[in-house]
C-alpha positions in Angstrom: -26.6 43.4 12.4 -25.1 44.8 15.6 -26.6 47.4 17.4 -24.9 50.7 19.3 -24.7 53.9 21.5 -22.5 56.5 20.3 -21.3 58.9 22.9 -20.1 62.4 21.4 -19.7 65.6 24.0 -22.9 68.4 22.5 -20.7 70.9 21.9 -17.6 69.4 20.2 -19.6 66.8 17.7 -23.6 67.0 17.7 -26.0 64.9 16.1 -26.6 68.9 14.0 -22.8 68.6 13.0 -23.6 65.1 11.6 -26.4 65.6 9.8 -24.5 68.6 7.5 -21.5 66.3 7.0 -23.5 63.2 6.4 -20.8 61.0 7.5 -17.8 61.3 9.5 -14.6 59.4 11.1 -15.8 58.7 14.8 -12.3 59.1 15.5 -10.6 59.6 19.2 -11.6 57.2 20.5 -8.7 56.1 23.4 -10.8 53.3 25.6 -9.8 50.0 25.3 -12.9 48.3 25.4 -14.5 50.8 23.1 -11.5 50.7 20.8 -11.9 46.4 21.0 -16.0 47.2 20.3 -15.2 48.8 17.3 -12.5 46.9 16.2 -13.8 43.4 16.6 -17.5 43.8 16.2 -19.2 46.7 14.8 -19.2 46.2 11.0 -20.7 48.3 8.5 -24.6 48.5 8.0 -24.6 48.6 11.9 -27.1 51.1 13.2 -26.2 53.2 16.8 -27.9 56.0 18.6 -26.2 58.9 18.3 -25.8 60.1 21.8 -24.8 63.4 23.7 -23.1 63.7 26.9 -22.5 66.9 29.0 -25.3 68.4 27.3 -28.7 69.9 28.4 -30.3 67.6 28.5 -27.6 64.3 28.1 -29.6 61.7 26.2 -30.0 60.3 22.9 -30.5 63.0 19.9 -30.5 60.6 17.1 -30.0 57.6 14.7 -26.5 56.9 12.8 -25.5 53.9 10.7 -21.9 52.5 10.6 -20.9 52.9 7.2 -17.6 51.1 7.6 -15.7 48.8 8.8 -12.6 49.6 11.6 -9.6 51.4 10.6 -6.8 52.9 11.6 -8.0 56.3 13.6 -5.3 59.1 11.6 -5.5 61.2 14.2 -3.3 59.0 16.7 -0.2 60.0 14.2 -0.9 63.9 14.2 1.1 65.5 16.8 -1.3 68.5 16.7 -4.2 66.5 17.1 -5.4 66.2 20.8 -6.2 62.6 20.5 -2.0 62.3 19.1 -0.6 58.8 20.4 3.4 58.8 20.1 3.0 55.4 21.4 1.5 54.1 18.2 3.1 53.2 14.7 1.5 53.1 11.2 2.8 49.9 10.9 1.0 48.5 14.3 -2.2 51.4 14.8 -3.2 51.1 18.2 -6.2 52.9 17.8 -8.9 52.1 14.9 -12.2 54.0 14.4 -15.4 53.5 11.9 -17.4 56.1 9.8 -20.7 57.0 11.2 -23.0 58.3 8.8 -26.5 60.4 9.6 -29.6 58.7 9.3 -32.2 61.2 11.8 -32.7 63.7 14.1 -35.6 63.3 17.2 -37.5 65.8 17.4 -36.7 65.7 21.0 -34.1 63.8 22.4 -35.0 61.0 24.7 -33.1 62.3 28.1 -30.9 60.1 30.4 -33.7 61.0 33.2 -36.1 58.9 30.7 -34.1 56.4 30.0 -33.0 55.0 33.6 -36.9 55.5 34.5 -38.4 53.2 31.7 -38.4 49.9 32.9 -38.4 48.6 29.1 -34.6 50.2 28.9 -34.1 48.1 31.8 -30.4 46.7 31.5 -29.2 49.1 29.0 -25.3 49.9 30.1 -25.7 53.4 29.6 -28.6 53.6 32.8 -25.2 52.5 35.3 -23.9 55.1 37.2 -20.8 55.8 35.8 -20.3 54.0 32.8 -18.6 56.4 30.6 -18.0 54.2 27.6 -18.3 55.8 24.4 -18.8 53.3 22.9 -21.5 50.9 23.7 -23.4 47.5 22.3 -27.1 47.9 22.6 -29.7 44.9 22.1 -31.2 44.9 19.0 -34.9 45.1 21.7 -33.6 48.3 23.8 -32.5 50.2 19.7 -36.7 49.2 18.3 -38.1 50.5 21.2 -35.9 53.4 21.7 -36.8 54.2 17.9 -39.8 53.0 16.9 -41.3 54.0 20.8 -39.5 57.3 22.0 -37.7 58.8 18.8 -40.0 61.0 16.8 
């Protein structure tokens, strides 16, 4: 089992939204390295922290399992769909994505103020300045303390 932070903007998919779908394509995703993340190592029965970015505060709000493996990300062939690709073909998808299903809510999230102070998170990519990956590997240490030490 792999372990990983999930970057989603408050206010266009929340951890809220999540939890009353229960699961949901984590599509749009137009990184390279994130798209390579998903597509050669997150598998299902992954778990990620289910994070919010240009929120008040930014920080992790949750806990979401991968409940699939990569596939291709539809909305790279919708020419209505802001994420639309004309670039890519259904016969070579450029861009894959995973379903993310809802597993909890903190209480309060855990902000990124916290997490760059705590000298156990030490190492985690998200602390860099400027690392605006949505998609990120976390250790399997960094995911039991964030949970089992900060999530309530």
């Amino acid at each position: 089992m792999r372990y990983w932070l999930l970057k989603s903007e408050g206010d266009c998919y929340s951890i809220d939204d999540l939890k009353k779908d229960k699961s949901t394509a984590w599509t749009g995703i137009r990184n390279y390295q994130a798209r390579n993340y998903m597509r050669d190592d997150m598998k299902k029965g992954d778990m990620a922290l289910f994070y919010h970015s240009n929120s008040k505060p930014n920080g992790i709000y949750g806990i979401a399992k991968i409940t699939s493996n990569a596939h291709a990300d539809e909305t790279q062939f919708d020419a209505k769909d802001d994420h639309y690709d004309p670039k890519s073909s259904k016969l070579d998808p450029r861009w894959v994505c995973t379903d993310v299903g809802f597993v909890k809510k903190f209480t309060e999230p855990i902000s990124l103020t916290e997490i760059k102070h705590d000298p156990h998170l030490e190492g985690m990519m998200v602390r860099v300045t400027g690392s605006r990956l949505s998609v990120q590997p976390v250790s399997e240490k960094h995911f039991n303390y964030i949970v089992n030490q900060l999530g309530q």
